[in-house]
C-alpha positions in Angstrom: 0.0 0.0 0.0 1.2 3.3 -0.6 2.0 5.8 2.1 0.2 9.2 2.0 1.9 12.2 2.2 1.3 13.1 5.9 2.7 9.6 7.1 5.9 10.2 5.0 6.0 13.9 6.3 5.8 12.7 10.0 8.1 9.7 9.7 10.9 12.4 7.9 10.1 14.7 10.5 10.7 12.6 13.0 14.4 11.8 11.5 15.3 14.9 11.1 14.1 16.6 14.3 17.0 13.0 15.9 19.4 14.5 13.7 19.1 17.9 15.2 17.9 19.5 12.0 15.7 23.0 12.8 12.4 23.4 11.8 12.3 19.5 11.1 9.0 19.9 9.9 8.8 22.3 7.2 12.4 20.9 5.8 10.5 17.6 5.2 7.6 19.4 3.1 9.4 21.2 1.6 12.3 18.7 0.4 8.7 16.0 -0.5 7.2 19.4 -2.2 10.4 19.6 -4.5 10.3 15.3 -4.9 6.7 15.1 -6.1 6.9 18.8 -8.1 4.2 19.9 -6.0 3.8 23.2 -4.0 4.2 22.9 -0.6 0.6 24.1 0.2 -0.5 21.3 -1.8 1.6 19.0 1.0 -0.3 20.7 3.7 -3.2 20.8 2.1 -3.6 17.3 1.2 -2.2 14.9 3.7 -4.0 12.2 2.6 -3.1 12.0 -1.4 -1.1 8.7 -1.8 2.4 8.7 -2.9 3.8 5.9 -5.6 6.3 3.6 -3.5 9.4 4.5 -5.7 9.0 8.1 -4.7 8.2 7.0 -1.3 11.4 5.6 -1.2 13.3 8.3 -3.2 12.2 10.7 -0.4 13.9 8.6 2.1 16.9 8.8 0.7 16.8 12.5 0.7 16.0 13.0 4.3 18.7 10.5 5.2 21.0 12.5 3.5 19.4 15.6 5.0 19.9 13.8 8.8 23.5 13.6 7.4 23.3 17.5 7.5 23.6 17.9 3.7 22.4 21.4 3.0 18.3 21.6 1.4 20.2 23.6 -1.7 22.8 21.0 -2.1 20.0 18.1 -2.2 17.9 19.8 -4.5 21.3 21.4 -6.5 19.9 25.1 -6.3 19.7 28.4 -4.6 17.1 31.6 -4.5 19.9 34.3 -4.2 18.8 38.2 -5.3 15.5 36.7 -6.0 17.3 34.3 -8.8 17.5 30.9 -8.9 21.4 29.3 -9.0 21.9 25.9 -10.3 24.9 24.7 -7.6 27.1 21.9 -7.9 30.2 20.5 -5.9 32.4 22.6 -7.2 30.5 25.8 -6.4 30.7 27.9 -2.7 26.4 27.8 -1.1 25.7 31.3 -1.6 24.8 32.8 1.7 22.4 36.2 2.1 25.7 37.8 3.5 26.7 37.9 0.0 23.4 39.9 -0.9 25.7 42.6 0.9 28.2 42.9 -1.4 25.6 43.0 -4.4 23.9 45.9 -2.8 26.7 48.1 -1.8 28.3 47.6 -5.4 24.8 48.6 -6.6 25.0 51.5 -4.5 28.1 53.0 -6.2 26.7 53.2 -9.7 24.8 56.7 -10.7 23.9 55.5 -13.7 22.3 51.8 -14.1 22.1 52.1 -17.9 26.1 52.9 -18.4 27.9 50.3 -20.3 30.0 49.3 -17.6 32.6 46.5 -17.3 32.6 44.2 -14.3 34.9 41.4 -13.5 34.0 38.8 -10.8 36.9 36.6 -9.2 36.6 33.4 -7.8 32.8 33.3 -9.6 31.5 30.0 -8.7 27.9 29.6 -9.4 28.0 33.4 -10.8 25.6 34.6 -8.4 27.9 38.1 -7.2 28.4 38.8 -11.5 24.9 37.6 -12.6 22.9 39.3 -9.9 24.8 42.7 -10.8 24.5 42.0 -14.5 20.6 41.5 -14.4 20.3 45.1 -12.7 22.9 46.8 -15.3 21.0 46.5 -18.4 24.3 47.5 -20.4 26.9 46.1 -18.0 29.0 43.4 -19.8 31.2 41.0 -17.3 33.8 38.0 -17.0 33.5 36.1 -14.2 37.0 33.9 -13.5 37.2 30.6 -11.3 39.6 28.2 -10.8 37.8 25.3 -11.6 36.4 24.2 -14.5 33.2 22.5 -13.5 32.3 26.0 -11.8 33.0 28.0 -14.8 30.4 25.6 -16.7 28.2 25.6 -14.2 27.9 29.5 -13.7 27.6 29.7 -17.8 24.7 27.5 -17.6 23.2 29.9 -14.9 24.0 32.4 -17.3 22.4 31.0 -20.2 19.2 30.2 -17.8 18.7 33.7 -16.6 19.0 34.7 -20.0 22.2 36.8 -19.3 24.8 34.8 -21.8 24.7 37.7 -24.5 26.3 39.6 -22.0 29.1 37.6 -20.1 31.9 35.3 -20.5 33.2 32.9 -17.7 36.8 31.4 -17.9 39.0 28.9 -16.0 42.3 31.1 -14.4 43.9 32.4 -11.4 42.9 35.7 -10.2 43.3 38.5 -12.8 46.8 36.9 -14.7 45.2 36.5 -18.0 43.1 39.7 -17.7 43.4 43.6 -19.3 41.7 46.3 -17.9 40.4 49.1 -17.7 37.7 47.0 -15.4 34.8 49.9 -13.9 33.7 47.2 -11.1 35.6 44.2 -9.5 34.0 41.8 -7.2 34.9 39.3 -5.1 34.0 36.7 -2.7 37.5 35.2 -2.2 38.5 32.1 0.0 39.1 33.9 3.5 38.5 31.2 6.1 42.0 29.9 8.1 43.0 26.9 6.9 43.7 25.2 10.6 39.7 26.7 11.7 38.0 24.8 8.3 37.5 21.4 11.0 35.4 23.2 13.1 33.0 24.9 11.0 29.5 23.6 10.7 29.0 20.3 8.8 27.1 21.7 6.4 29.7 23.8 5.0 32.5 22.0 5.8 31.4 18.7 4.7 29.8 20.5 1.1 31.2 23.3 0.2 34.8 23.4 -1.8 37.4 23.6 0.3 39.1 25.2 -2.6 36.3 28.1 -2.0 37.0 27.8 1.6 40.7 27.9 2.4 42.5 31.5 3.0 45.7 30.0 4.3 46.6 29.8 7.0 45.6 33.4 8.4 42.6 33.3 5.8 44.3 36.3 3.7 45.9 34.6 1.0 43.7 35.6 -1.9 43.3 39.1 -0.7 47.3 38.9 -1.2 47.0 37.7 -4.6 44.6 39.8 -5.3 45.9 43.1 -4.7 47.8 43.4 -7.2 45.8 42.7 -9.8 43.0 44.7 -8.2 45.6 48.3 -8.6 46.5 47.6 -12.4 42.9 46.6 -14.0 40.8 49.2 -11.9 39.8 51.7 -14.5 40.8 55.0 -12.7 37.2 56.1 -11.1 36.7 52.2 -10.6 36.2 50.5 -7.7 36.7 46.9 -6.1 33.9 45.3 -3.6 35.4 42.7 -1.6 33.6 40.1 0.6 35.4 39.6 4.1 35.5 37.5 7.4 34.2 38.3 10.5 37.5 40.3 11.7 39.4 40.2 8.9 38.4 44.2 8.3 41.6 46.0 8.7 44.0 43.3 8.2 42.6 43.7 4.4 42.9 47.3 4.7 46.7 47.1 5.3 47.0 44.6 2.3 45.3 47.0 0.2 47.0 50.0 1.4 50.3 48.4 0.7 49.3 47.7 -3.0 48.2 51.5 -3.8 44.6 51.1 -3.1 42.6 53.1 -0.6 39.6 51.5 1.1 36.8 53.8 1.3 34.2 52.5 2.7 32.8 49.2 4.7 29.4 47.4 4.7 28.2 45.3 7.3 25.8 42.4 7.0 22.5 41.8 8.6 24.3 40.7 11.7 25.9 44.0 11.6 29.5 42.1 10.9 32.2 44.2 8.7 31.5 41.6 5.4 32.4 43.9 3.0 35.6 46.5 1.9 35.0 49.2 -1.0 38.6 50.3 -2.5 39.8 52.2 -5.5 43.1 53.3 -6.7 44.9 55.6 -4.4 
């Protein structure tokens, strides 16, 4: 006989709420919503409908791997971020609503939304910092640059899905070594966690995300070393760079900056009102 869909909702809420999953509940609709393509109201609404046995069983194997504290996004291999959906894969960084941050404040420097500006985006991942900016700049045109290659492809496909390819290019390199400017707006959401604290960080991120999106070195300031650099020589001359940054990690960057003849000008803080993110332009 077939289980109905509030039988397979309490059983999975049940395993998740042992696994110490919040809001056990409402993860297991909305994981079975997803499953049967189905809106969640239509899981509240309907506890009764009957659910085919190989689907039964399908949505097992997602909340097990939910117990196992794989992230909702990663199971169902997207993300909402800006109000836009992100495919995601194993090679791409979860983008957090911290990130929504750096969007905003870049946003905020632009007079003129319609100018044909040129954006670069380093360490792109799923695309999400460059595609978000890109689907507000009608004109913009941008590169996004990632060290791995299954990230590059898989932030091209986001591109192509949001209907943005016309105006973007994404391509496999290390920081800005292959690049010319003048650039008008840099962003960046560099690896800036310290290698030796990567163990303790929740399962969820360190168990899923790329380490290679993780690991800053071992003071979590590596790519902001690399990246300075690069940063002074492409920045058009009224350009600017918006960086993403750890909790802390605020004037350390500063003084890397500084030392590579930029000048940070201003700092945003996230909705936990943490430093996230450094503004700098040439000095």
């Amino acid at each position: 006989m077939s289980p109905a869909i509030g039988d397979l909702v309490a059983e999975a809420t049940a395993t998740l709420a042992v696994a110490g999953i919040e809001a056990p509940q409402r993860e297991a609709r909305l994981l079975l919503a997803a499953l049967l393509d189905l809106s969640p109201a239509s899981i509240f609404g309907y506890p009764e409908r009957p659910v085919a046995a190989d689907r039964a069983a399908a949505f097992r194997t997602v909340i097990a791997r939910r117990a196992a504290h794989e992230p909702v996004s990663r199971i169902l291999g997207r993300r909402e971020f800006w109000s836009l959906p992100f495919r995601l894969g194993p090679a791409t960084l979860d983008p957090r609503p911290d990130s929504e941050t750096l969007v905003q404040a870049a946003l905020d420097l632009i007079g003129d939304r319609s100018a044909p500006l040129r954006l670069v985006d380093f360490g792109t991942g799923s695309g999400c910092l460059l595609l978000a900016l890109l689907s507000e700049l009608p004109a913009a045109w941008g590169v996004g640059i990632d060290r791995s290659i299954e990230a590059a492809g898989i932030a091209a496909a986001n591109a192509q899905a949001l209907g943005l390819a016309d105006r973007v290019r994404f391509a496999v390199g290390s920081w800005g070594e292959a690049l010319a400017g003048p650039i008008d707006l840099i962003v960046s959401n560099p690896p800036y966690i310290p290698a030796g604290d990567i163990a303790g960080l929740a399962v969820e991120v360190r168990a899923f995300d790329p380490h290679l999106a993780l690991d800053g070195g071992a003071d979590g300031l590596d790519a902001y070393r690399a990246l300075a650099p690069d940063l002074h020589r492409l920045l058009a001359h009224n350009g600017h760079a918006v960086l993403e940054i750890g909790q802390g990690q605020a004037d350390p960057v500063t003084g890397i900056l500084d030392g590579a003849g930029l000048v940070v000008t201003a700092r945003c803080r996230d909705l936990a009102g943490i430093d996230r993110v450094l503004i700098a332009r040439r000095a």
